[in-house]
C-alpha positions in Angstrom: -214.6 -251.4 133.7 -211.2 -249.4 135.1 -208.7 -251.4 136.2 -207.5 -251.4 139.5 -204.7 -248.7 138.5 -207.0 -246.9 137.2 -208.9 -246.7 140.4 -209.1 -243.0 142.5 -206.7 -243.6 145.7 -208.4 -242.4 148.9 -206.2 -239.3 149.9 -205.4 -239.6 153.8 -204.0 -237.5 155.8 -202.1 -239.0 159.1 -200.2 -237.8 162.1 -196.9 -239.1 162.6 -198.4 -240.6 165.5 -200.4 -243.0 163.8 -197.5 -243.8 160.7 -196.3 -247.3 161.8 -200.0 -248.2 162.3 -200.8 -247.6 159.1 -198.4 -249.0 157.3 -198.6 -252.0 159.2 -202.4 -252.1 157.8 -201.7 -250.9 154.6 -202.8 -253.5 152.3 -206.1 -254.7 155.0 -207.0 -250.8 154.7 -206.4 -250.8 150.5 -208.7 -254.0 150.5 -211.5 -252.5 152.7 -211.2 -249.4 150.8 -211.4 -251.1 147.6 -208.7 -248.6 146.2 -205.5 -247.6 146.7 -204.5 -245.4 149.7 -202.3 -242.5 149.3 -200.9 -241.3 152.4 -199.5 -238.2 153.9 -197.9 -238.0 157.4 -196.9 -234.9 158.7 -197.7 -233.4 162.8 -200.8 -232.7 163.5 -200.7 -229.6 163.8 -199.2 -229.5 159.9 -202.0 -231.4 158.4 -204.6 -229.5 160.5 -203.3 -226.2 158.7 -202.7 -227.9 155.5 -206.8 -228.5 156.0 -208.0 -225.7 156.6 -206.0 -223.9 153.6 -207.9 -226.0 151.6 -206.0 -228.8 150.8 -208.5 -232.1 149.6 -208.5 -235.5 151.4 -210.9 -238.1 152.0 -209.9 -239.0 155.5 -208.2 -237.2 158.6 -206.5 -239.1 161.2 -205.0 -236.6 163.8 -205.3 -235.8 167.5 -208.7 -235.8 169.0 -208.8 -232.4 169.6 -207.4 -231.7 165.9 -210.3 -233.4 164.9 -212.9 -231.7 167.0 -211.5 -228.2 165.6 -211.6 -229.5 162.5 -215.2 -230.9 162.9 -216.2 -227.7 164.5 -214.8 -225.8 161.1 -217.1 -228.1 158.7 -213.7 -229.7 157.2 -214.7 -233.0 158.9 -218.2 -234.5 158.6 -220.0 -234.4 161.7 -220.7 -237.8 163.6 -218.0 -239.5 161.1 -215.0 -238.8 163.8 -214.4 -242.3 165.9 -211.6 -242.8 168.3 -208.9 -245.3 167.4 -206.2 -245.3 170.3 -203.7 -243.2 172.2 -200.5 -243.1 173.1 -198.1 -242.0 176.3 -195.1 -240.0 176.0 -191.1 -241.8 176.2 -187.7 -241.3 175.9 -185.7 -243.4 173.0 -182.1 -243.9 172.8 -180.1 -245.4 169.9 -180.3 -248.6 169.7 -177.4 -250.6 171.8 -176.9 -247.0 174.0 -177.2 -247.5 177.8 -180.4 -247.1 178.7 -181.0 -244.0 181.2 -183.1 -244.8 184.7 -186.7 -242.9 183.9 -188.7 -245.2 186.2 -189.0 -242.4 188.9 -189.1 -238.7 188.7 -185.9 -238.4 191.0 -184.2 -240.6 187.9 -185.9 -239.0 185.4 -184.5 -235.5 186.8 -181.0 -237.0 186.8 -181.4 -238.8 183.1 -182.0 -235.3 182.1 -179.4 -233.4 183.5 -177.3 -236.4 182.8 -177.9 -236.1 179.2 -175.5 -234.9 176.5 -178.1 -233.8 174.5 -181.8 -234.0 173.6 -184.5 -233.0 171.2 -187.9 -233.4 170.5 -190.7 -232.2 168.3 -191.2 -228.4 167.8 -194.6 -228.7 166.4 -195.5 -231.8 168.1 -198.7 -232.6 170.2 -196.7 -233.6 173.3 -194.2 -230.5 173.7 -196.4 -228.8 176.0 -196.3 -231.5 178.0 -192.9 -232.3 177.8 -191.8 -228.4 178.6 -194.3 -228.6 181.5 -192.7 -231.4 182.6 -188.9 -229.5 182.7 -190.4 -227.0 184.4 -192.0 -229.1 186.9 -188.6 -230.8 187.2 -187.0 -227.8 187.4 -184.7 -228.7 184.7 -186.1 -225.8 182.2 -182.9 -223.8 181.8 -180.3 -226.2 182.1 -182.1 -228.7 179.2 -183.2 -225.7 177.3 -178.9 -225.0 176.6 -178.5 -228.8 175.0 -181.8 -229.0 173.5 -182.5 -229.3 169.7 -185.9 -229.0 168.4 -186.7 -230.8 165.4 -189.8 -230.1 162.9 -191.8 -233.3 163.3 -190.5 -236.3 165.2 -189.6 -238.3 162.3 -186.6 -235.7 162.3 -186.1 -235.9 166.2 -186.0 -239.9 166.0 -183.5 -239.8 163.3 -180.7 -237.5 164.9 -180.5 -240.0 167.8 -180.7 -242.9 165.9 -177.5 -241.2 163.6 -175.9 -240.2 166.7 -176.0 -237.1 166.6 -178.2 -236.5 170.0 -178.4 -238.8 173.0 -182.3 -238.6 174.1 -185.5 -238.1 172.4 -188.8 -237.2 174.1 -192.0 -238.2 171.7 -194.9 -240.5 171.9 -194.2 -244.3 172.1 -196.1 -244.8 169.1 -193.2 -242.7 167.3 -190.6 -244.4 169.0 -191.2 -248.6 168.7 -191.1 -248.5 165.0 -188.1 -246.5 164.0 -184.9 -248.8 163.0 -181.6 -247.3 165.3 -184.4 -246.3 167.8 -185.2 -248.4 171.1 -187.3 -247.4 174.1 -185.8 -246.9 177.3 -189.0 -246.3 179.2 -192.0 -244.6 179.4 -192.5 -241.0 181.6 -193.3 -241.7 185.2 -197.1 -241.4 185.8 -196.7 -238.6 187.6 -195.9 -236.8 184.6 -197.1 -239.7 181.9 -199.6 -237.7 179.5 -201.5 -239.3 176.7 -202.5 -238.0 173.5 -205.3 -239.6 171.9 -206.0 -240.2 168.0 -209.1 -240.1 166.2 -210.2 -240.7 162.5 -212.6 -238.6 160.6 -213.9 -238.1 156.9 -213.1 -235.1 154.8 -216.5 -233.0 154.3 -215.5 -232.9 150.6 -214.1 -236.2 150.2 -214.4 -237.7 146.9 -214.8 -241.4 147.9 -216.8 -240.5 150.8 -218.2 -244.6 151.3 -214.4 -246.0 150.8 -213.5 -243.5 153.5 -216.2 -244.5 155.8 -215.1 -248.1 155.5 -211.4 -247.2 156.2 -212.5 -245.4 159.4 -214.6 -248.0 160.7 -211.9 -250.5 159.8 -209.3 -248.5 161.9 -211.6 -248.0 164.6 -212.7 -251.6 165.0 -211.1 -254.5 167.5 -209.9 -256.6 164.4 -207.0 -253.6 164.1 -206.3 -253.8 167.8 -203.5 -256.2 167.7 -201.6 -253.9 165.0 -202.3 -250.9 167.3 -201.2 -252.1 170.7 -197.9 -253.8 168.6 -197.2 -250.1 167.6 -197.3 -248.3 171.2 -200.8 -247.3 170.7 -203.3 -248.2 173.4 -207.1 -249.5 172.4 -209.8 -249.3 175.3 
C-alpha cells in the first residue's frame, strides 16, 4: 500500500476570494479528500488564464461567471460546478487607523476625497465595480491621482497594512483575514455589489472522485460556519 506521503495531492486552484476559507478547512478538506491538497491562489481572472493555457488541476474555485466560461470551454465538467458563497465589497484600513464614515454615500464621497491614498486590485473581480462606483460618485479623477493599483489583493491588503497606503477597496472576504488589516465597513447598498464563488472539477482531473468530494464538502451547510466567519455569505 503507499503511504499517505506517497499519496497524489489534489491540485486546486482558488481565488483569493476564497483563501482564508480554505485554509480555515484545510485539514476537514485533506480528510474528505483522502489526500493531500495542494493549493494555488491567485485572481480569478489569473487562474482562469492559467486554465485555459493548459495548466492541470483537479478542482476550480473561482467566480461564478469564471466558472461558467470555463464550463462553457470543456475545462470544467459539466453539472460538477455548485455554488459555495459570495461576498460584498469594503474598505480596510490598518489596523488601529481611524476608521473613515462609509455608512452613506455622502460619507463615502468624503472618505474618498478625504483619503491620502488608496489602492485596490488591478485584475480583481470587483474593479469594475469599484471604478463604476468613482464615477458614479463623481470622484474618478480626483482618486484616480492617489490611487495605486496592485496585482491581486493580497498585494493591495499588504501596502495598507505596512503603511504605505491609507484605504483599500476589495471584497470582505479578502479583508477579515489579513493580520494589520481591519474593516471599517462595508459599501453603502446603493453601491454594495457582490461577487459570488463557485467550485467546479477539472475536465482532466486526475482524482476526479477526491475532487468531487471536496466540492460537495465546500458546498455543503457543515462549511457554513467557516464561510460566514470569513466574510463570505451562504444562502
Amino acid at each position: 500500500m503507499r503511504s499517505a506521503a506517497q499519496v497524489a495531492p489534489l491540485d486546486v486552484f482558488a481565488s483569493n476570494g476564497v483563501k482564508a476559507v480554505l485554509e480555515a478547512l484545510a485539514s476537514d478538506s485533506e480528510r474528505i479528500a483522502g489526500r493531500p491538497i495542494a493549493t494555488r491562489f491567485g485572481t480569478s481572472a489569473s487562474i482562469r488564464q492559467a486554465i485555459t493555457a493548459g495548466e492541470s488541476f483537479d478542482v476550480a474555485i473561482l467566480t461564478t461567471e469564471a466558472l461558467d466560461e470555463l464550463t462553457k470551454a470543456g475545462r470544467i465538467v459539466a453539472g460538477s460546478g455548485a455554488a459555495i458563497g459570495r461576498s460584498g465589497i469594503g474598505v480596510g484600513v490598518r489596523a488601529g487607523a481611524p476608521r473613515p464614515d462609509i455608512t452613506t454615500p455622502d460619507a463615502l464621497k468624503r472618505a474618498l476625497l478625504g483619503a491620502r491614498s488608496l489602492t485596490y486590485a488591478e485584475d480583481g473581480a470587483s474593479r469594475v465595480h469599484i471604478t463604476r462606483m468613482f464615477d458614479a460618485l463623481g470622484v474618478a479623477e480626483v482618486v484616480k491621482g492617489k490611487t495605486t493599483l496592485e496585482q491581486g489583493s493580497v498585494r493591495a491588503t499588504a501596502r495598507v497594512a505596512r503603511g504605505d497606503t491609507e484605504l483599500v477597496l476589495t471584497l470582505v472576504s479578502e479583508i477579515l483575514p489579513i493580520p494589520g488589516i481591519e474593516l471599517a465597513g462595508p459599501l453603502p447598498a446603493a453601491f454594495q455589489n457582490y461577487i459570488a464563488f463557485a467550485a467546479g472539477v477539472g475536465a482532466k482531473a486526475q482524482n476526479p472522485a477526491a475532487a468531487r468530494a471536496l466540492v460537495a464538502f465546500l458546498s455543503s451547510q457543515g462549511a457554513s460556519p467557516v464561510f460566514t466567519a470569513k466574510g463570505i455569505e451562504r444562502r
